[in-house]
N, C-alpha and C positions, 0 to 999 in steps of 0.2 A: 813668832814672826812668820809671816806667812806671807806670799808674791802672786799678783797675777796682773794679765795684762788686759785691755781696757781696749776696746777699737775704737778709734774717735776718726773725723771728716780727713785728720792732718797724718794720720797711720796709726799704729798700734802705741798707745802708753803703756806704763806699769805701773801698779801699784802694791807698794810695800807697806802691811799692816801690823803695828805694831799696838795688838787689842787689851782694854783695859779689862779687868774680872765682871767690873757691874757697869758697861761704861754708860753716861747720861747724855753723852756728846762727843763727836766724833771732829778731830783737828783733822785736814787737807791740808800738806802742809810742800809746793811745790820748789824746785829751785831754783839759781838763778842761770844767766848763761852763760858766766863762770865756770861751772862745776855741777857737782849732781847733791843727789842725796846723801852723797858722806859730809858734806858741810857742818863742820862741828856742832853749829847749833840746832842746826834739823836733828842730827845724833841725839844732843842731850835730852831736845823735847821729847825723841821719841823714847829716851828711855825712864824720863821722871814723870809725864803724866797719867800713862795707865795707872798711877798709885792714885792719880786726882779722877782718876770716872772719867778719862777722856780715852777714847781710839786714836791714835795717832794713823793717818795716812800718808804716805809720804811718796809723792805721785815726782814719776820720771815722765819727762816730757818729751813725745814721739822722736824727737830728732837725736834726744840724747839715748831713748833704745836704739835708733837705728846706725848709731856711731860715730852721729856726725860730731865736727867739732866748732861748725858759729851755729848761732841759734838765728831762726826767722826769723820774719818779719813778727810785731805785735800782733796783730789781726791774728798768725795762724798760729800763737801761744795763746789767743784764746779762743781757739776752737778747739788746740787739742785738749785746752782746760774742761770747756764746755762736754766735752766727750767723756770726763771720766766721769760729769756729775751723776749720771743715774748708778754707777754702781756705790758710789759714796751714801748715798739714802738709801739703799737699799733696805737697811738696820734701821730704818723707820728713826733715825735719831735727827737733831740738828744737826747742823756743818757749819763749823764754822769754817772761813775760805782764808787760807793762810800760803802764805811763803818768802823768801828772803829773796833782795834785790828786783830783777827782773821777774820773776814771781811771785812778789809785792806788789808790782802793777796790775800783771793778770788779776788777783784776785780782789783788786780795790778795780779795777772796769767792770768784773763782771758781776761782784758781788749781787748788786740787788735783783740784776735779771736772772740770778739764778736762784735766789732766794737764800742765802746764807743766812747764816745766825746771828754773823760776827764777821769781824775781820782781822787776821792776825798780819800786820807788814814788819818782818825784820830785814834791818837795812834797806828802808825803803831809798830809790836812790831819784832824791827830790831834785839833782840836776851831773849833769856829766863834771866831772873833775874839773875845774878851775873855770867853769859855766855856769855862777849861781844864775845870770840871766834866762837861760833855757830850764827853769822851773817846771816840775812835772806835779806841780799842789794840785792842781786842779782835779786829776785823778784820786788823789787819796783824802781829797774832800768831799769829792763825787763817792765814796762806796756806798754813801746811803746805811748802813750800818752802824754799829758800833764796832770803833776802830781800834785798836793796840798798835802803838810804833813801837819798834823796841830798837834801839840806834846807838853806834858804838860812838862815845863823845869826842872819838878824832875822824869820824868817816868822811871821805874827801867829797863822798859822794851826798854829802849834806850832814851837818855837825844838828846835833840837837838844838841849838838857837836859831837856828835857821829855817826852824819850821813855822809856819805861820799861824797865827789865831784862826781857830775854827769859830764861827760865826755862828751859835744857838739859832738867830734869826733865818738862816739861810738852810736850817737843817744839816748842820755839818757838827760832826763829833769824834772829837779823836783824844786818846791820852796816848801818854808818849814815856816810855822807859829810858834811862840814860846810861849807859854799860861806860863808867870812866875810862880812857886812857884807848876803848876798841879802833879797831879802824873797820873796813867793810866787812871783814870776816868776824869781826868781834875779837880779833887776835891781840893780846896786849902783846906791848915792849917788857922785855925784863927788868928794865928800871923803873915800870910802874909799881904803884903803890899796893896793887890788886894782882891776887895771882892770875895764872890762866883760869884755872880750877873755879877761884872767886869766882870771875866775869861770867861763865857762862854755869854757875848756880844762881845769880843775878838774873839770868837769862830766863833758868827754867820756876824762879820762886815769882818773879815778877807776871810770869804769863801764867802759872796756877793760880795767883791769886786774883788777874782780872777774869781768868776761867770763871772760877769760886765765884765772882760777883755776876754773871752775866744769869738773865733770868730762863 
């Protein structure tokens, strides 16, 4: 594992690499405005896919190195996004553009202008808590990519039926993972049926095996 920082238009990121032996493709994998990089599930990704040929990136976003604690505006979460892209290619690999919550958005808006591979959204949050009205589909129809949901099936911030049909016609593609019992963290209740442990090996076999089929 290895850290460096990243200068983008919005101040300095970081970026934490956690590299695969042969990797074939490299995961960016941002957070939300929540929390950071220790979010369980960015954790597990980063530590089961290097066995899959993928680099794990797992990019802090300027305001969270600089200590703040609300995140901007959308617009300057995707500029600091936009800033770390040249050192992510660097390795001459694909990228796939990933991250959980509000780091789901960033990388389903900027996906195709920045030319990702893919697109990984966990927890993507398709509307504010008890606001399925204010729908944010549009963006995570919009990545132009191929898309991975991966969504915990109690998230308040959009339960997996609540996601819409993607439309072949209109260029929209998405498959959608369903983590039982999660809520936005992916965190179950103890009187689920699934351990912790379960849910977030759910997390990491479900997103190696849409890795494994991307071309």
């Amino acid at each position: 594992m290895t850290s460096e920082n990243a200068e983008t238009d919005a101040g300095p990121a970081r970026i934490t690499w956690h590299r695969a032996p042969k990797p074939r493709l490299v995961l960016a994998a941002g957070h939300g405005a929540g929390g950071g990089i220790e979010a369980r599930d960015l954790r597990a990704l980063a530590a089961a896919l290097p066995a899959h040929g993928v680099t794990v990136a797992l990019v802090e976003q300027p305001w969270r190195v600089a200590g703040k604690k609300l995140a901007p505006a959308p617009k300057t979460l995707d500029t600091g996004w936009r800033g770390i892209w040249p050192a992510l290619r660097a390795a001459g690999l694909p990228v796939i553009a990933g991250g959980r919550s509000a780091g789901a958005r960033v990388a389903c808006r900027t996906a195709a202008e920045l030319g990702a591979h893919a697109v990984l959204a966990l927890s993507f949050p398709l509307h504010p808590p008890g606001k399925p009205e204010k729908s944010r589909a549009e963006e995570l129809l919009g990545s132009g990519v191929p898309t991975l949901v991966v969504q915990g099936g109690n998230d308040p911030f959009g339960r997996p039926e609540e996601f819409p049909e993607a439309s072949a016609d209109a260029g929209e593609t998405y498959d959608l993972i369903e983590i039982p019992y999660g809520d936005h963290g992916f965190a179950v209740p103890k009187r689920a049926e699934i351990t912790q442990e379960r849910a977030l090996e759910l997390i990491t076999e479900g997103v190696a095996e849409w890795v494994g089929s991307l071309g």
